[in-house]
C-alpha positions in Angstrom: 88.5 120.5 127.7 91.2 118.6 124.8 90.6 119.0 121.6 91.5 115.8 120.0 94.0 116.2 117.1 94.1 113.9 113.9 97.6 114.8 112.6 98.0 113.3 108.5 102.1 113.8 107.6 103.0 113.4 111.6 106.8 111.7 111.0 108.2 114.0 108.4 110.5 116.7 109.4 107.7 119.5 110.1 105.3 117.3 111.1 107.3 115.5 113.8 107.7 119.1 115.2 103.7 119.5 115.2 103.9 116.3 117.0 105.9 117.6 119.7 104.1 120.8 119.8 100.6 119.2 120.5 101.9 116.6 122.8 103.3 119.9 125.0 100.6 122.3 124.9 98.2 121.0 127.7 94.9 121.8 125.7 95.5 119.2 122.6 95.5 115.6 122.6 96.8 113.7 119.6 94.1 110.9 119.0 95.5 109.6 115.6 97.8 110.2 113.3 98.3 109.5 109.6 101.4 107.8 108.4 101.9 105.6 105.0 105.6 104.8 105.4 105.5 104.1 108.8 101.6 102.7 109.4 100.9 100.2 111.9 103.7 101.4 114.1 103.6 103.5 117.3 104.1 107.4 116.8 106.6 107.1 119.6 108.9 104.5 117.9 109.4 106.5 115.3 109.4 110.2 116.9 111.5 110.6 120.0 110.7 112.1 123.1 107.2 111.0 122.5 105.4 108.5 125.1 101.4 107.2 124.6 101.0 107.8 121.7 98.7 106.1 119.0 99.4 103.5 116.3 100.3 105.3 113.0 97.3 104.7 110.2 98.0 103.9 106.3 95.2 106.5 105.0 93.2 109.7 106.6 90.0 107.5 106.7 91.8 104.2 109.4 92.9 108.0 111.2 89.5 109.5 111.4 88.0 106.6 112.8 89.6 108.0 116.3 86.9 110.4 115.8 88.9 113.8 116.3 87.5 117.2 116.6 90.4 118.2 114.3 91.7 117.0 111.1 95.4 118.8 110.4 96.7 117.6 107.1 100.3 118.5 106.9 102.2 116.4 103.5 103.1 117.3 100.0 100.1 118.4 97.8 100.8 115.3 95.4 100.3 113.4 98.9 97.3 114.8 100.2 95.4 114.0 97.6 95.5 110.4 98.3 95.6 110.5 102.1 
């Protein structure tokens, strides 16, 4: 069984590394992510090594309409408060 990921700060340093990390660990599967800079594009054109992926979403709410069992909220604090 996946547990489908929802990944809010996915093409920042760290969070391109969580990317990487759920896309290689066979019980995770990366439903959405959240991206303000880079919304509307796909997660792999702006994170290499990365194929399927999803398009990237402007705010946490666009994101969590992918309905994931997992919400992982990984910005700056000033950020995450309007994500």
């Amino acid at each position: 069984m996946n547990i489908n990921v929802c990944l809010a700060g996915a093409t920042g340093w760290a969070g391109s590394a969580l990317v990487r990390g759920i896309y290689s660990a066979p019980d995770l599967k990366l439903v959405s992510a959240v991206s303000r800079s880079q919304a509307g594009k796909s997660l792999g054109s702006v994170v290499d090594q990365i194929e399927n992926t999803p398009l990237l979403s402007a705010t946490a709410a666009e994101a969590l309409l992918a309905c994931p069992d997992v919400f992982v909220e990984y910005t700056k604090p000033d950020v995450a408060k309007t994500i």
